[in-house]
C-alpha positions in Angstrom: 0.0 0.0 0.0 1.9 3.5 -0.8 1.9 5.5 2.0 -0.5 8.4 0.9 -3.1 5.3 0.5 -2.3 4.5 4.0 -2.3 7.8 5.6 -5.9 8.5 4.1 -7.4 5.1 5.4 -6.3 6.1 8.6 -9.1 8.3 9.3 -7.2 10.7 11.1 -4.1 13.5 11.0 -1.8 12.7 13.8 0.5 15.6 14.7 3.6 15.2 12.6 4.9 17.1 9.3 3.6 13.9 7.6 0.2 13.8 8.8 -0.6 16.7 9.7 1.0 19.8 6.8 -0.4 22.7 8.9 1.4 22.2 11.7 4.4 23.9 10.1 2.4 27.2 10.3 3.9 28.1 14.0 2.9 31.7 13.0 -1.0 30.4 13.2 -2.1 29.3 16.2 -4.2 26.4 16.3 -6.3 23.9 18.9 -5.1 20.7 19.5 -7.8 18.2 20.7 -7.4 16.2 24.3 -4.7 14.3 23.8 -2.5 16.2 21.4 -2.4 14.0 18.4 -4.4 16.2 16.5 -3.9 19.8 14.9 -7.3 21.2 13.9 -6.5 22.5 10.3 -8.2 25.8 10.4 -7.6 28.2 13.2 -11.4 29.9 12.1 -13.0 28.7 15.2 -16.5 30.6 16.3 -17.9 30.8 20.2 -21.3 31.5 19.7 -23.2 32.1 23.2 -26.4 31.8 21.6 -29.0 29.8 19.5 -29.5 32.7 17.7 -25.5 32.8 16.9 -25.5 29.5 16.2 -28.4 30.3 13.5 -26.2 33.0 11.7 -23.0 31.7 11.4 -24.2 28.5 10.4 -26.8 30.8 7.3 -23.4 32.7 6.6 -20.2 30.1 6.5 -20.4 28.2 3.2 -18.3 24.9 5.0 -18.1 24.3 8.6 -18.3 21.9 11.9 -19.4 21.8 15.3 -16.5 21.2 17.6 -17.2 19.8 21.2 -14.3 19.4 24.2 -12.4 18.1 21.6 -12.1 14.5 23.1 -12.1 12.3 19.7 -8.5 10.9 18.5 -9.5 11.1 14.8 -10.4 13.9 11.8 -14.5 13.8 13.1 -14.9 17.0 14.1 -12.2 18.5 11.7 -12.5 21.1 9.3 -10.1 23.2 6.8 -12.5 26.4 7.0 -14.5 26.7 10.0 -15.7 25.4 13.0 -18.3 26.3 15.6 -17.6 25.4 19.4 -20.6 24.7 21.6 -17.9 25.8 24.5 -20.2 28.7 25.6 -24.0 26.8 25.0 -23.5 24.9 28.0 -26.7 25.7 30.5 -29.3 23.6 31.8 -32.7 24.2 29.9 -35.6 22.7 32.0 -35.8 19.8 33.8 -39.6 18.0 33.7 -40.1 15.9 37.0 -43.3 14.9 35.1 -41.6 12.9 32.6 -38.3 12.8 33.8 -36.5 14.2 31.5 -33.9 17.5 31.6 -33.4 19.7 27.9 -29.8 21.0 28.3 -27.7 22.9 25.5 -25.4 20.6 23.9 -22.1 21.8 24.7 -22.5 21.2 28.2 -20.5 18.3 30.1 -21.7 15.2 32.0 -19.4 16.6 35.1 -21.4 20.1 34.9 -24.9 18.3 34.4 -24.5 15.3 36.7 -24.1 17.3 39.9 -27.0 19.7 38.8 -29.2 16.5 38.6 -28.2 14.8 41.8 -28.8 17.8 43.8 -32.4 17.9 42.3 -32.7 13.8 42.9 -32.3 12.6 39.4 -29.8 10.8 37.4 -28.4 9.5 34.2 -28.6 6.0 33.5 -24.7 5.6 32.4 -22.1 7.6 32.1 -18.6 7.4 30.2 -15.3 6.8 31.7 -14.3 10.9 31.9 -17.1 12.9 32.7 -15.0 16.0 30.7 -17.1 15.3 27.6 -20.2 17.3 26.4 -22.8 16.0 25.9 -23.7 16.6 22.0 -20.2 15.3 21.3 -21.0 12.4 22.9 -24.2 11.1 21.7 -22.9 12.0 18.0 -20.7 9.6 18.4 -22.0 7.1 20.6 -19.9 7.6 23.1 -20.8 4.8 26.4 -20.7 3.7 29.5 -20.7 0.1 30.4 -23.4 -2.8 31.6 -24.8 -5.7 29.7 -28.2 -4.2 30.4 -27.7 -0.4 29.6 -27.5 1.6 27.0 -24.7 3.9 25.4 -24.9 7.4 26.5 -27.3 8.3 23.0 -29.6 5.6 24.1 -31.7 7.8 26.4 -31.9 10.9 24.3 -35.7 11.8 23.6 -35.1 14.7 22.0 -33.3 17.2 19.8 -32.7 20.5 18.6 -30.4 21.0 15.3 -29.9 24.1 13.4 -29.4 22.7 10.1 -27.3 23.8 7.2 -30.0 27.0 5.9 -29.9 28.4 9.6 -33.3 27.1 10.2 -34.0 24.8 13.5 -35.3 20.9 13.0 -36.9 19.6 16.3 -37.3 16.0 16.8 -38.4 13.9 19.5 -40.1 10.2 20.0 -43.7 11.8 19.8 -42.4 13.9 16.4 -40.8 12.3 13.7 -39.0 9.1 16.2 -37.2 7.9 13.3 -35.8 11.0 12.3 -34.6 10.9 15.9 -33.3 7.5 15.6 -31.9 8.8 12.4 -29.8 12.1 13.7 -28.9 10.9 17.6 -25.3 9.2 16.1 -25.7 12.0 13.4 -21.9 12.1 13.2 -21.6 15.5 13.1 -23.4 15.4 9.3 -26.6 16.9 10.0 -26.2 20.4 11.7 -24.9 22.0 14.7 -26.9 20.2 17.9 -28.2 23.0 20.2 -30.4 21.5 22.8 -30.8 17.8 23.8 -33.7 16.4 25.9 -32.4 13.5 28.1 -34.5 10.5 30.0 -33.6 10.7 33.5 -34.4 8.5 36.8 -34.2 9.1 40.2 -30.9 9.4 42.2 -29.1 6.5 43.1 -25.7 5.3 44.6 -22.9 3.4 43.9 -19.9 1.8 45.3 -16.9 0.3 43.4 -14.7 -3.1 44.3 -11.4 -4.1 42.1 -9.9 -7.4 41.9 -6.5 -8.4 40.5 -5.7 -11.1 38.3 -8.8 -13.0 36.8 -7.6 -16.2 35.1 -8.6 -16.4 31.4 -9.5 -19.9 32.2 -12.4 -18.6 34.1 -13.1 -15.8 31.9 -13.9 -17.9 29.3 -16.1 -20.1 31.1 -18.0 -17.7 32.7 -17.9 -14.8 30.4 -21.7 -13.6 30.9 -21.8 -13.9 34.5 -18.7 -12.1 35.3 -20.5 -9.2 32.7 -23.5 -9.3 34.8 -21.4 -9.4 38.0 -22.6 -5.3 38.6 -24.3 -2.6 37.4 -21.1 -1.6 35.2 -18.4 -3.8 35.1 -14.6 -3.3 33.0 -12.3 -5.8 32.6 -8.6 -4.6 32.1 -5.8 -6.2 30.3 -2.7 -5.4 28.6 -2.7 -9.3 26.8 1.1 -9.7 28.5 -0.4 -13.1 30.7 -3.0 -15.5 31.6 -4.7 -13.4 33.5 -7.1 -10.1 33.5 -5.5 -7.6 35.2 -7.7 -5.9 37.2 -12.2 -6.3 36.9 -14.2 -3.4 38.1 -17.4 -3.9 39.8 -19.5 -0.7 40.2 -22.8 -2.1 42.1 -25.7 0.2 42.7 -26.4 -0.3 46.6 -29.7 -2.5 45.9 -27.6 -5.1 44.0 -24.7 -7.2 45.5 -22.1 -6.0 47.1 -19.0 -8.0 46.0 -17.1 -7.8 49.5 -15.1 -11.3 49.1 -11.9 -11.6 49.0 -11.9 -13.7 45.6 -14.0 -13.5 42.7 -13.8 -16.1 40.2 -10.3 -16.6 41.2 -9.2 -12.9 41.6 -8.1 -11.4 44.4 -9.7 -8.3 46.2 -7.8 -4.7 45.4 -6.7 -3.6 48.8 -6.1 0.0 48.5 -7.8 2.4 44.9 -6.0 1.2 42.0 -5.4 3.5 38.3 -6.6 1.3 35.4 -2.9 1.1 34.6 -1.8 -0.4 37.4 1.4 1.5 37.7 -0.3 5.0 37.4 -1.5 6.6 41.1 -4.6 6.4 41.9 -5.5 10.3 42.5 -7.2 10.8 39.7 -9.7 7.8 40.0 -13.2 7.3 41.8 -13.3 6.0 44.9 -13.3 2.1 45.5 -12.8 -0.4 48.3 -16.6 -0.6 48.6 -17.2 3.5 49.8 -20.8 4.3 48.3 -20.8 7.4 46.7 -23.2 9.7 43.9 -23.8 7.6 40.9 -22.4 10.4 38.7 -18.5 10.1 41.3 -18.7 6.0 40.7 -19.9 5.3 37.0 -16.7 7.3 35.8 -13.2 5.9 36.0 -11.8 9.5 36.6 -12.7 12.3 38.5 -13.6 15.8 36.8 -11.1 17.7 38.2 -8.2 15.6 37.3 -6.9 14.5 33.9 -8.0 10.9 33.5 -6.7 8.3 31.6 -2.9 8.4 31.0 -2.9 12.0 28.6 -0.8 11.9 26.0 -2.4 8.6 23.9 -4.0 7.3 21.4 -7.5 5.6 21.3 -9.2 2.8 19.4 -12.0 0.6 20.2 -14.2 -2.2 18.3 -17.9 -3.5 19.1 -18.3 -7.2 18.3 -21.7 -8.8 19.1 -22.0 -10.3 22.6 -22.2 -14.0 21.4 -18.7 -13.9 19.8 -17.0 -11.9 22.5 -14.7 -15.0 24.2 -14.0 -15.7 20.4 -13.0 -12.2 20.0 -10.9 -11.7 23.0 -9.0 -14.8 21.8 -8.0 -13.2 18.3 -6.8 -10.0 20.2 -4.7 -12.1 22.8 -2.8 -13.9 20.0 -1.4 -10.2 18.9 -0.4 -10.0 22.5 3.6 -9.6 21.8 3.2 -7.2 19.0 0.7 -4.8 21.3 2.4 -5.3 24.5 5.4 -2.8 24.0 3.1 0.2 22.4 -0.1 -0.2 24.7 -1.2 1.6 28.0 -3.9 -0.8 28.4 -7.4 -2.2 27.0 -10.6 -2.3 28.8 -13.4 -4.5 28.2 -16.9 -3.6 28.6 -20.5 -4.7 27.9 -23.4 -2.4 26.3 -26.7 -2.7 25.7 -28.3 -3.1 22.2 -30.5 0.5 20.8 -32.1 1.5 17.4 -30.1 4.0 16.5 -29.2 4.0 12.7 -25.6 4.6 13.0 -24.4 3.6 16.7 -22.0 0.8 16.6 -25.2 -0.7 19.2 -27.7 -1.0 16.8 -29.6 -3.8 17.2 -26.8 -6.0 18.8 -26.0 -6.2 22.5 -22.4 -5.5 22.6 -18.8 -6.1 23.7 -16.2 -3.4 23.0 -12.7 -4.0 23.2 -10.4 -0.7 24.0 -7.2 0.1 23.3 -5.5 3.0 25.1 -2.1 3.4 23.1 1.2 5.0 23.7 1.7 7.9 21.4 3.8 5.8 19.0 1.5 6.8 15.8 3.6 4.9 13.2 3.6 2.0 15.4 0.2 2.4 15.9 -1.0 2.9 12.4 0.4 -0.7 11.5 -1.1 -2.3 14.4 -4.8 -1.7 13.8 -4.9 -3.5 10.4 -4.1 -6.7 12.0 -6.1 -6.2 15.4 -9.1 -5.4 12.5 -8.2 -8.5 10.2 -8.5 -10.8 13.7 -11.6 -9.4 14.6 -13.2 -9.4 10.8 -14.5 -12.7 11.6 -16.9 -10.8 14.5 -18.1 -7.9 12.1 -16.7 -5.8 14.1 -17.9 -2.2 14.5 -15.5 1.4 15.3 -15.5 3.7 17.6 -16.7 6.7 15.8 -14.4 9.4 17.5 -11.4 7.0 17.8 -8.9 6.2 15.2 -9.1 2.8 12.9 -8.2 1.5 9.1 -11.3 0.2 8.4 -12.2 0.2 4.6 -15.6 2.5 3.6 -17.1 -1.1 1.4 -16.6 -2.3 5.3 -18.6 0.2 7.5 -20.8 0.2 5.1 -21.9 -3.3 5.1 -21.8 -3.1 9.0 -24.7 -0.4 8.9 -27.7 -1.4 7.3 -29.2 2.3 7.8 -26.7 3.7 6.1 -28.4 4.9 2.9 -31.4 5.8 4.6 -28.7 7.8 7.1 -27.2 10.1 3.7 -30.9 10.6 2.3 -31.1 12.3 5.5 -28.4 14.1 5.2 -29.5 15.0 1.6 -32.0 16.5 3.0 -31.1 18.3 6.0 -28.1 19.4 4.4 -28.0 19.2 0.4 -24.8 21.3 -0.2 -22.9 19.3 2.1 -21.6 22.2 3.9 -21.1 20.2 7.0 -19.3 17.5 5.1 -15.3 17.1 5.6 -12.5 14.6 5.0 -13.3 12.3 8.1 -17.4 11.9 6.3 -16.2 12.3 2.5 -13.8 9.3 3.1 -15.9 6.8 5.6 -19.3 7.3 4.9 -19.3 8.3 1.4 -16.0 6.8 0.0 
């Protein structure tokens, strides 16, 4: 494969000369996202502190893109003339006891919003490992959470606002238009800029945490499900260097079991709060060891004021169905030499199956296999085609904000929506002015 082949199935500019041209233009300043792979390639960005804003910029600019917190490793939310943040549209609407629901702008985060909903009794039904994400960037790209019985964080999203690519506003909901909804939820950024975003909510709950070390893969494998079903949420993590898991996560809503044992299936109980890379402190992580706590400061890994994960990295993950998942852990293990010396970590979580057109959920109860990198992008880059070519088997699905190889023929046989998806898009946008590389190459390539 020549090289300029290569670079353009990766689906994403990593920041080097190679990848990413603009860089070399010190003079221009430009955003980075998160983790610092990626160099926006326009430094046109707009902060619009109203709808109104949103409405006019979007009626004047003939190409553009919304931008959240900038968390995705790949060219989703990229543009080379302009984007518009939802930095500033970040406020609580309403909240409707009646129904339980809560209308928020879309730029706000699941750290500002969960607090706001705990201290009014209510709360989300998942949330993501961070909590420093924003909620429209997140349920564009179906962004999750983990349990075997819940939904990804797009899954409870009964309605939306988008100003679409004439300035005008498009309101859908499940009483108006519901597949339109199921349609534009995972809208990938290609339908307009999301201004508000009505959320299903339940009442408050807590949780508390337990870690264990070392889970044989003997007993994984035989007991795949239950372990999955073990809590509320449950992560398995692994960096495929032994026979063993190294560390499960239990989060248990108080109702359910609490997993205080000092083995479980063979692993032993954590004694102290443990990083998800075990050689990383613990500060930055939720509290464990059993302590109940707000749902919204135990279904994260990390705590909002720190910065989670390990930082500087790379991302990638893959949704097989549930019923191939031992299968599919298998094909990654055999890679395990070749991923050991450029890999943080992976973590391994369940999700529950939703009828959105384009989340990697859709109709399939899921398990998704992570892979927080090192910032080796070359070494990377040569990686993911053979973790993809192990996994084929599985039809697996990406991570919409993280970085993959897949081929477009490939996503599109994974998404039987798909052309119903771009007639949508047709008509919410027929110039394609929210189109850009990232859309031009996977979904119409």
């Amino acid at each position: 494969m020549k090289r300029k082949t290569f670079i353009q199935l990766s689906t994403t500019l990593m920041a080097t000369p190679l990848l990413s041209p603009l860089e070399s233009w010190a003079a221009q300043p430009r955003l980075h996202n998160w983790a610092g792979n990626l160099t926006y390639s326009t430094d046109n960005v707009q902060y619009p502190k109203s709808i109104t804003e949103v409405q006019q910029l979007v009626k004047k600019l003939p190409k553009l893109r919304a931008l959240g917190t900038r968390h995705c490793f790949n060219t989703i939310a990229d543009s080379k003339d302009d984007l518009i943040s939802t930095r500033d549209l970040n406020r609580v609407i309403s909240l409707d006891a009646k129904n339980h629901t809560v209308t928020v702008e879309g730029g706000i985060k699941y750290g500002e919003l969960a607090p706001y909903l705990h201290q009014h009794g209510y709360a989300l039904h998942n949330l993501a490992s961070l909590p420093h994400i924003s909620v429209a960037g997140s349920i564009t790209t179906a962004t999750h959470g983990s349990g075997i019985k819940n939904g990804n964080l797009s899954s409870v999203v009964t309605g939306l606002e988008i100003v679409i690519a004439d300035g005008s506003i498009v309101h859908l909901s499940k009483t108006v238009d519901p597949e339109k909804l199921n349609a534009a939820v995972v809208g990938l950024g290609a339908l307009g800029i999301i201004t508000k975003i009505t959320l299903q909510i339940e009442p408050t709950y807590n949780v508390r945490q337990r870690v264990f070390l070392k889970l044989p893969i003997s007993q994984l494998k035989a007991h795949f499900e239950e372990i999955m079903s073990s809590g509320y949420s449950v992560s398995l993590f692994t960096d495929w260097q032994s026979d063993s898991i190294n560390e499960v996560w239990i989060k248990s809503r108080m109702e359910e079991k609490d997993h205080n044992q000092p083995e479980f299936y063979g692993a032993k109980a954590a004694t102290k709060n443990l990083h998800p890379i075990i050689d990383h402190p613990a500060e930055s992580c939720t509290d464990q060891m059993g302590v109940p706590g707000p749902w919204h400061e135990r279904l994260p890994h990390f705590k909002m004021g720190f910065t989670p994960s390990s930082g500087k990295e790379l991302q990638s993950e893959y949704f097989v169905p549930l019923k191939h998942a031992v299968e599919a852990i298998e094909a990654v293990s055999k890679l395990g030499r070749q991923i050991g010396p450029h890999l943080f970590i992976t973590e391994i979580r369940t999700i529950a199956p939703d009828n959105l057109w384009m989340s990697p959920c859709h109709n399939q109860t899921s398990v998704t296999i992570h892979f927080t990198w090192k910032q080796d992008t070359e070494a990377v880059m040569k990686l993911l085609p053979l973790i993809e070519k192990e996994l084929s088997a599985f039809t697996p699905r990406p991570h919409w904000g993280k970085i993959f190889t897949m081929a477009p023929k490939v996503l599109e046989s994974r998404y039987e929506k798909l052309a119903d998806f771009k007639k949508l898009v047709a008509e919410y946008d027929p110039k394609a002015k929210f189109r850009n590389g990232f859309l031009d190459h996977n979904i119409y390539g």
